[in-house]
C-alpha positions as CSV (number, residue, x, y, z in Angstrom):
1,X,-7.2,-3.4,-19.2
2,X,-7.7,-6.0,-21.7
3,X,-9.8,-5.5,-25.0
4,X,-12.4,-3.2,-25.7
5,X,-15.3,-2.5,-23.4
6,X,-18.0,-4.5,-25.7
7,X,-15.2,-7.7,-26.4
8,X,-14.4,-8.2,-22.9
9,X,-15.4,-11.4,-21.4
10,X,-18.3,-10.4,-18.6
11,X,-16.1,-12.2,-16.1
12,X,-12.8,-9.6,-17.0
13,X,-15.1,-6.7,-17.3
14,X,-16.2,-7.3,-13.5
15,X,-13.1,-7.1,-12.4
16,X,-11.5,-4.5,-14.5
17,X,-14.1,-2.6,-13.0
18,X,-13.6,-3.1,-9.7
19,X,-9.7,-2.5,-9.8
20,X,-10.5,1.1,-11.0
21,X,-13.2,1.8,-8.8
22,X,-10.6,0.3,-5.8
23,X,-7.6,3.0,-7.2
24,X,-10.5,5.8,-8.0
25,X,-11.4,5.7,-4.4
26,X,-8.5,4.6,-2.7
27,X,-10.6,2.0,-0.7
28,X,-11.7,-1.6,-0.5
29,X,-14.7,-0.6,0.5
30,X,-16.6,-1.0,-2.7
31,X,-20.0,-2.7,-3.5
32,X,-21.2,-4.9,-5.7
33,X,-24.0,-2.3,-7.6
34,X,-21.3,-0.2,-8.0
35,X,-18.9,-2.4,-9.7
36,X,-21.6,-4.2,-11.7
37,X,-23.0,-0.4,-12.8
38,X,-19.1,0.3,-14.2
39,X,-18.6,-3.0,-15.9
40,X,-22.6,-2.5,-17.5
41,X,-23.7,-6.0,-15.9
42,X,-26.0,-6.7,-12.9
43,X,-25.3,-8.1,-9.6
44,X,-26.3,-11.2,-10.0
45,X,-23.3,-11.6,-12.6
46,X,-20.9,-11.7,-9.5
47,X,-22.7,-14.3,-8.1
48,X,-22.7,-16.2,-11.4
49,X,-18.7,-15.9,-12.1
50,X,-17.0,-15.4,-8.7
51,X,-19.7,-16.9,-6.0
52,X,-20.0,-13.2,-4.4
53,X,-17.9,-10.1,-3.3
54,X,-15.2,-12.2,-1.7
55,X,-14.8,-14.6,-4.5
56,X,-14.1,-11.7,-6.7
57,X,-12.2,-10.0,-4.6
58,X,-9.9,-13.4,-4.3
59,X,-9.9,-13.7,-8.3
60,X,-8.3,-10.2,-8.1
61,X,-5.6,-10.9,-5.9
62,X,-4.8,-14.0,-7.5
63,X,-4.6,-12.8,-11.0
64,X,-2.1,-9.9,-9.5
65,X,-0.6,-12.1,-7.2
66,X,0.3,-14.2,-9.9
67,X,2.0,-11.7,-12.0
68,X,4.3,-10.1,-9.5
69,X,5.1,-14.6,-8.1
70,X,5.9,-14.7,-12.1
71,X,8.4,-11.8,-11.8
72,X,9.7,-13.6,-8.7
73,X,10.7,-17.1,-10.3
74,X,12.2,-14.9,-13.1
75,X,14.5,-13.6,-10.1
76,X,15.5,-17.0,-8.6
77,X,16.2,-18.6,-11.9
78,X,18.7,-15.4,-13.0
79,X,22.4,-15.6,-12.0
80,X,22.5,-12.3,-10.2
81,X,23.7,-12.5,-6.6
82,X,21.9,-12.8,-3.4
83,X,22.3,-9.1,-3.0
84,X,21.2,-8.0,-6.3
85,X,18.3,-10.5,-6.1
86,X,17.0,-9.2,-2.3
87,X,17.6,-5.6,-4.4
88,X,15.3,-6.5,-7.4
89,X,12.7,-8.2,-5.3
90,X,12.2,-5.2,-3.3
91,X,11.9,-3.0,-6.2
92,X,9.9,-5.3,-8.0
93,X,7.1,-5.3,-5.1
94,X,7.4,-1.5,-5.2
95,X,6.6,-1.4,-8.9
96,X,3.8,-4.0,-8.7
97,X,1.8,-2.4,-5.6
98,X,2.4,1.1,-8.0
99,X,0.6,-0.9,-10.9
100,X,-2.3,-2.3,-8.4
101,X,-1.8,0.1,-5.2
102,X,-4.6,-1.4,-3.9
103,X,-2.9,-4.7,-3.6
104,X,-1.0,-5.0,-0.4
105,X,-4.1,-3.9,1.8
106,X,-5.9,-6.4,-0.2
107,X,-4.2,-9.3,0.9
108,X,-4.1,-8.5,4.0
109,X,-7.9,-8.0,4.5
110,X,-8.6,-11.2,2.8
111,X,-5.9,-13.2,5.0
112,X,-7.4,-11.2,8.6
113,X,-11.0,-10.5,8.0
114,X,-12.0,-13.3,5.2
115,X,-13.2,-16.6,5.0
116,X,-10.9,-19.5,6.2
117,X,-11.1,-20.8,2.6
118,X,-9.8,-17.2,1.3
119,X,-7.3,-16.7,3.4
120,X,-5.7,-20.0,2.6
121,X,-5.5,-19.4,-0.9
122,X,-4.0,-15.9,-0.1
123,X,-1.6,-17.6,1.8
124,X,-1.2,-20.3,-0.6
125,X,-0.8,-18.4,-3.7
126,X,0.8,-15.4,-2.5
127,X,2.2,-15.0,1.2
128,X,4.2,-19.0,1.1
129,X,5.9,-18.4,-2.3
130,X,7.3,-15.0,-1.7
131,X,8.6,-16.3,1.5
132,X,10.1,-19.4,0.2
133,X,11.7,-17.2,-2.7
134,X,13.2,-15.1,0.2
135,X,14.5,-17.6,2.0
136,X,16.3,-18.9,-0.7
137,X,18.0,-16.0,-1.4
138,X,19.1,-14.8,2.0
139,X,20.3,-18.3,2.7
140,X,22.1,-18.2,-0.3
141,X,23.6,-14.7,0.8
142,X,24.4,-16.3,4.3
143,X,26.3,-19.2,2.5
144,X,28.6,-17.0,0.3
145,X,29.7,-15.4,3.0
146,X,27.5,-12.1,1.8
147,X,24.9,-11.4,4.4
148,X,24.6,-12.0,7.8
149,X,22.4,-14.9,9.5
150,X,18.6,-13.3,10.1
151,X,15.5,-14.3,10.9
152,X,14.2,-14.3,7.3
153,X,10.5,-14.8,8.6
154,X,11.3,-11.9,10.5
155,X,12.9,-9.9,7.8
156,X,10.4,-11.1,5.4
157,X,7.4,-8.4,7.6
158,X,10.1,-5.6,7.8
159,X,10.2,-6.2,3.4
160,X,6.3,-6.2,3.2
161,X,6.0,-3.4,5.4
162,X,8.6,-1.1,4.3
163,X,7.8,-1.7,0.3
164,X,3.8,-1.0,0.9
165,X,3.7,1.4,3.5
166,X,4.0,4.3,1.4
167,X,0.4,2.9,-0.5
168,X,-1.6,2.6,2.3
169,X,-3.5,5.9,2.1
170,X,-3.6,9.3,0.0
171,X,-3.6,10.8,3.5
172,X,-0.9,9.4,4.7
173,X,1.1,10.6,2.2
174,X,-0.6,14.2,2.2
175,X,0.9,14.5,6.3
176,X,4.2,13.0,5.5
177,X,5.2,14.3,1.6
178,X,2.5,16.7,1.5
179,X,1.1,15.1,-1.1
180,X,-0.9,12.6,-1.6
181,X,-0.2,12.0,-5.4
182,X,1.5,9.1,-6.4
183,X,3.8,9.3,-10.0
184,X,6.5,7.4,-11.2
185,X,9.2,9.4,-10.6
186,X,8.3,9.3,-6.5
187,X,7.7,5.3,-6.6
188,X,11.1,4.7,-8.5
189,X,12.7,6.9,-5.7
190,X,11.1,5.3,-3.1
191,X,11.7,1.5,-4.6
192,X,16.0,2.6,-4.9
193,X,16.1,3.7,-1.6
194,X,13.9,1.1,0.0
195,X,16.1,-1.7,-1.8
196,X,19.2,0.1,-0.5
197,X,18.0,0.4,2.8
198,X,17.0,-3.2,3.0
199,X,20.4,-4.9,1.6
200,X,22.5,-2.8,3.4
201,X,21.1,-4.2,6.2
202,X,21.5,-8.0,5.4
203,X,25.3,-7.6,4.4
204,X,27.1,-9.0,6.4
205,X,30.0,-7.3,8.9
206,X,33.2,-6.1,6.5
207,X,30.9,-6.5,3.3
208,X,30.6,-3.2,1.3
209,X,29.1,-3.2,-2.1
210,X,28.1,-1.2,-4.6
211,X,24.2,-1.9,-5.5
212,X,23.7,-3.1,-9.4
């Protein structure tokens, strides 16, 4: 959260708010009086600076979006391998739906059930770059001889799925881990072996490596 409570801008305030209202309750499901009672404002204030509840709910995802695409072209631009790369990114997304678990199940409700408008931005700002980025690098792998020809559209859902799944609900997790708590230690865990699982995959036949 940026600033104090009293210097925030309105606009930041709204949606600091309804972040921690969206990992308090583990659920989109949120209205507007009761983000605009946590940030101190009223309701018409979300009209005002987002246009209504989807509006703010697409600031959101951009602004978190835009942190974990940053990350991303941070990855393409280094001169770690195709494996270390496909290794990072997965761990990367791990880390960044820790820091906003809300995030995956966001997108994905505003690309299924949202405007037309919404869900091409989503797909603009979000879905299209991470797959581009992915493609790179597996083509890169296949081209040096390091991974194995894939579908990497394919591959791509088998990523999002595997490096979210274990966010999607506290109950979930209380049937499977017997917990539903989420800490660090768990999400680093679950980010290594994720990343290991998915590059050991894409190597290809007689290619054996250590992961960095």
């Amino acid at each position: 959260m940026s600033g104090s409570p009293t210097k925030r801008p309105t606009r930041q305030k709204i949606i600091d708010a309804a972040r921690e209202l969206m990992v308090e309750q583990d659920s989109l499901e949120i209205s507007i009086s009761e983000i605009t009672r946590k940030a101190g404002t009223n309701i018409a204030s979300v009209s005002y600076h987002f246009g209504g509840r989807e509006g703010l709910m697409v600031s959101i995802a951009r602004a978190d979006a835009d942190f974990a695409i940053g990350e991303l072209d941070k990855l393409l631009a280094s001169g770690m391998s195709p494996p270390d790369k496909i290794a990072h990114h997965v761990i990367g997304m791990v880390r960044a739906y820790f820091r906003r678990p809300y995030l995956h199940r966001l997108l994905q409700k505003l690309i299924r059930e949202g405007s037309r408008e919404a869900a091409t931005l989503v797909t603009g700002f979000f879905s299209i770059p991470v797959a581009d980025a992915r493609r790179t690098i597996i083509e890169e792998g296949v081209a040096q001889g390091l991974f194995r020809p894939v579908d990497t559209n394919l591959v791509g859902y088998a990523i999002e799925g595997a490096c979210a799944n274990i966010f999607t609900s506290a109950a979930s997790r209380r049937a499977l881990l017997g917990s539903g708590d989420l800490d660090q230690a768990l999400v680093e865990r679950f980010a290594a072996s994720t990343a290991e699982l998915v590059v050991r995959g894409l190597l290809a036949p007689g290619v054996d490596r250590p992961l960095s």
